[in-house]
N, C-alpha and C positions, 0 to 999 in steps of 0.2 A: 261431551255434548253430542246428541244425537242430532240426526238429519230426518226430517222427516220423510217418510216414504212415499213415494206418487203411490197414488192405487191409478191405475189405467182403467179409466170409462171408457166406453166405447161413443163416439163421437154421434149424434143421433143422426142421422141419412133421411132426407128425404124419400117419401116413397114414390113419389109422384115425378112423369116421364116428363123431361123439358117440355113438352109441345103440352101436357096439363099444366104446368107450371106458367108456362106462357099463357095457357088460355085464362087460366085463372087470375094472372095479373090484369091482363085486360078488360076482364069482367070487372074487376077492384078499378082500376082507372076509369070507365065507363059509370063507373056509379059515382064516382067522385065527382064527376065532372057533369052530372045531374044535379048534386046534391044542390046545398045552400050558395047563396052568392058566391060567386068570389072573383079575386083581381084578376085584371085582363090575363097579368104576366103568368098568372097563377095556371087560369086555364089553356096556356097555351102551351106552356110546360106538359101539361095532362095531354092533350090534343098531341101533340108533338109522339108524346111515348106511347099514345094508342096507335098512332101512324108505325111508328118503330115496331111497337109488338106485332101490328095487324102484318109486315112483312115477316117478321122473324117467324111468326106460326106458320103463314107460306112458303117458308124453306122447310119447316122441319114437315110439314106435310107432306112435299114433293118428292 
């Protein structure tokens, strides 16, 4: 019985430096939290991790 062989991908890599990657989530949170209705808990969740991200981009700027 054989074993099948891995063939090794290479795992895909972001190309984009933390502090785009942070900026770009925020932008994504930021429109969400425009969009359509939605529940309190919902938007405070959103609110909360634009607070989170708006620091984290301040460190990696600093």
């Amino acid at each position: 019985m054989k074993t099948p062989t891995s063939t090794a991908r290479p795992i895909p890599r972001d190309p984009r430096t933390p502090l785009q990657r942070a900026q770009d989530q925020l932008t994504a949170a930021r429109q969400k939290l425009i969009g359509p209705s939605l529940p309190r808990s919902e938007r405070r969740q959103i609110a909360d991790r634009i607070h989170d991200l708006t620091a984290e981009i301040s460190s990696l700027e600093s």
